[in-house]
Each structure stands twice: as structure tokens, then as C-alpha cells.
KEMI-254353 format. One record per residue (C-alpha): x, y, z; residue in one letter; residue number from 1. Coordinates in steps of 0.001 Angstrom, whole numbers, plus 500000, padded with zeros to 6 digits. Example, Ala and Ser with C-alpha at 12.3 -4.5 7.8 and 13.67 -1.06 7.14 Angstrom:
BEGIN
<atom px="512300" py="495500" pz="507800" residuo="A" num="1"/>
<atom px="513670" py="498940" pz="507140" residuo="S" num="2"/>
//
This chain:
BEGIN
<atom px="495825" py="499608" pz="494492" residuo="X" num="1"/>
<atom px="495034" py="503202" pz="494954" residuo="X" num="2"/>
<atom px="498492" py="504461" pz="494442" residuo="X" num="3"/>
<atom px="499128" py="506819" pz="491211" residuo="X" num="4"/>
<atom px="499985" py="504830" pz="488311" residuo="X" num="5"/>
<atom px="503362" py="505787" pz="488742" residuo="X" num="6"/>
<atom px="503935" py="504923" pz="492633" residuo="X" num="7"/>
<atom px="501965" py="501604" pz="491791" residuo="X" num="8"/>
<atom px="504992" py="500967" pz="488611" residuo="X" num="9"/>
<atom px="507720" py="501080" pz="490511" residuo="X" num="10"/>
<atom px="506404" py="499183" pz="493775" residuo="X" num="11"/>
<atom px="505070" py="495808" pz="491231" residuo="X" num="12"/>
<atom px="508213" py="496483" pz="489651" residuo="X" num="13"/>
<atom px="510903" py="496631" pz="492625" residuo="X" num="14"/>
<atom px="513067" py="492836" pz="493634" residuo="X" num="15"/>
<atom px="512778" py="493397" pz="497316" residuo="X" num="16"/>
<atom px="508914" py="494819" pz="497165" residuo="X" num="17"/>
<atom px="506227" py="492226" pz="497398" residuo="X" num="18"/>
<atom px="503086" py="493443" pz="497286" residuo="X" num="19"/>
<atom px="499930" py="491609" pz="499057" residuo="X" num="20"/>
<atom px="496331" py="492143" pz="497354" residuo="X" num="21"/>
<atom px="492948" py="491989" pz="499285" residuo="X" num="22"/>
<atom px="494850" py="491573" pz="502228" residuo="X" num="23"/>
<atom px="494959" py="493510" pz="505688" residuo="X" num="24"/>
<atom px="497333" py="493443" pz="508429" residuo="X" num="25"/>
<atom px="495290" py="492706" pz="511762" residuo="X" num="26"/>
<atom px="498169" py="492939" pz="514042" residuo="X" num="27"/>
<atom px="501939" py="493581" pz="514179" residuo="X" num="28"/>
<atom px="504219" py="490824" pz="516373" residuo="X" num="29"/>
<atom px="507825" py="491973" pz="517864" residuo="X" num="30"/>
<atom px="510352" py="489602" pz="519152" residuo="X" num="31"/>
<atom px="512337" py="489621" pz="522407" residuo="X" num="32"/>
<atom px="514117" py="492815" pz="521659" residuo="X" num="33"/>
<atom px="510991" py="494637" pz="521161" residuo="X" num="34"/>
<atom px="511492" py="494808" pz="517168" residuo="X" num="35"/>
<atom px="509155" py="494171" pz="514715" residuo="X" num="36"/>
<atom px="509172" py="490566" pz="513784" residuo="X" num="37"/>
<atom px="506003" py="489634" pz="512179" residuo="X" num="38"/>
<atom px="502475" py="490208" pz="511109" residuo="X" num="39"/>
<atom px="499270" py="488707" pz="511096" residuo="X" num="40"/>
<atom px="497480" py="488910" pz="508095" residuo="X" num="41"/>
<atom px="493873" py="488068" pz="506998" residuo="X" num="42"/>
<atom px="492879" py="487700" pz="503064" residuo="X" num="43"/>
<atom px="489799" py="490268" pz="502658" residuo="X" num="44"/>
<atom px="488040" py="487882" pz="500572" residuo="X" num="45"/>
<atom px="488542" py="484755" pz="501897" residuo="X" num="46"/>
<atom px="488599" py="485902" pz="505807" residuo="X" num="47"/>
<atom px="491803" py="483087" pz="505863" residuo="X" num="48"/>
<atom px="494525" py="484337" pz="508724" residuo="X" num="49"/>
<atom px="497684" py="483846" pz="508124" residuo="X" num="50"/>
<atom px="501031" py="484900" pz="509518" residuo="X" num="51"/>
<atom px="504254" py="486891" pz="507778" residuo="X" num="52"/>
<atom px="507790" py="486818" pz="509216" residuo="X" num="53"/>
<atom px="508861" py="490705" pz="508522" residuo="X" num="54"/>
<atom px="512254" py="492685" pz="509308" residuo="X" num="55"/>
<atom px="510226" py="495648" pz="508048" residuo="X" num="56"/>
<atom px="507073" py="497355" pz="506574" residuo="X" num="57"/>
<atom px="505609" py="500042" pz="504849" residuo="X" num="58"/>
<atom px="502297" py="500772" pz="505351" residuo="X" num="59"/>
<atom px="500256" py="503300" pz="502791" residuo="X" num="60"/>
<atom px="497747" py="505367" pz="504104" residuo="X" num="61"/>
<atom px="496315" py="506938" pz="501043" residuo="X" num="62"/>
<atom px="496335" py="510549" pz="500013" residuo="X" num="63"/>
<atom px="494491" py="513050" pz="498075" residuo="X" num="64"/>
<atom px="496248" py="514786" pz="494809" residuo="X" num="65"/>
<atom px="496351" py="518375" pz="495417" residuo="X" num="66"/>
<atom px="495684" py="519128" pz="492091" residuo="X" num="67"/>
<atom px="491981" py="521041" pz="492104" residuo="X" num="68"/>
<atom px="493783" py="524702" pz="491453" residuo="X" num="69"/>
<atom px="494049" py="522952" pz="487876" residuo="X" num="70"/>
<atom px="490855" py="521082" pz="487520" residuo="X" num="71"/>
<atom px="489979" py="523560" pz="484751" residuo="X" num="72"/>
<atom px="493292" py="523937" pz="483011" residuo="X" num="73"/>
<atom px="494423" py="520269" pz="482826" residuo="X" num="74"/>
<atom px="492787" py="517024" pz="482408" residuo="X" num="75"/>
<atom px="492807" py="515022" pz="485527" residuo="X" num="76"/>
<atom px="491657" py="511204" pz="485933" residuo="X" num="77"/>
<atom px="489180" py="509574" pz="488446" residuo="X" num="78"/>
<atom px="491353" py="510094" pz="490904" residuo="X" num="79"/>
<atom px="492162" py="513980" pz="490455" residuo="X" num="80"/>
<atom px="495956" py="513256" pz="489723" residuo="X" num="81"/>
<atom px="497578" py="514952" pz="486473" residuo="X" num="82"/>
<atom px="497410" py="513127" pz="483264" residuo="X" num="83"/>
<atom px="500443" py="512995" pz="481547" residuo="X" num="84"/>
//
């Protein structure tokens, strides 16, 4: 997970969040109604397909911490966010 530690708490940590390691959504399905249904997933290190009925999804995209302006005033980690 590349989230901050943070984000990455409260997703593991959330009843109606389930989070899918090493795993990549190839395509999104939609029903009759033209609403997101499903998805087909495949398991990065396996290569197995497999399919996931969905009503919804979120779908992170990665950022970078804006937090250079204090690379010399503040301790950052690896991934230049704020250690606190």
C-alpha cells in the first residue's frame, strides 16, 4: 500500500472497506441499467482472474506529499510525508 500510514489505518481498519493486495482491476462490468455491477480482477502474482460483484468502488491513484518547502525544517520519511 502506498497510502500514508494514516490513510492506510483507517482503510484496514473500516467494517465496510475490504482491501485487495497484489491485485488489479482489468475491467469494470455494469448491469442492464448501465450501473456498475462488477469487476474483473487478476492477482498480480499469480496472473489468476477472477470476478467481484460490486455496488461501488474506490479507486486510488496515488499522490505526491507536497511537503518539499519543509524538507530542511522537518524530518520527512521515504515517502516525503511529515513525520509525526
Amino acid at each position: 500500500m502506498k497510502a500514508s500510514k494514516e490513510m492506510q489505518n483507517r482503510a484496514l481498519s473500516h467494517k465496510q472497506v475490504t482491501v485487495h493486495f497484489n491485485t488489479e482491476c482489468v475491467d469494470a462490468t455494469g448491469n442492464n441499467k448501465g450501473f456498475l455491477s462488477g469487476l474483473n480482477l487478476r492477482d498480480t502474482s499469480s496472473g489468476e482472474a477472477r470476478k467481484l460483484a460490486v455496488k461501488g468502488m474506490f479507486y486510488g491513484i496515488g499522490h505526491t506529499p507536497n511537503s518539499g518547502f519543509f524538507a530542511s525544517q522537518v524530518e520527512t520519511d521515504g515517502e516525503g510525508y511529515v513525520v509525526v
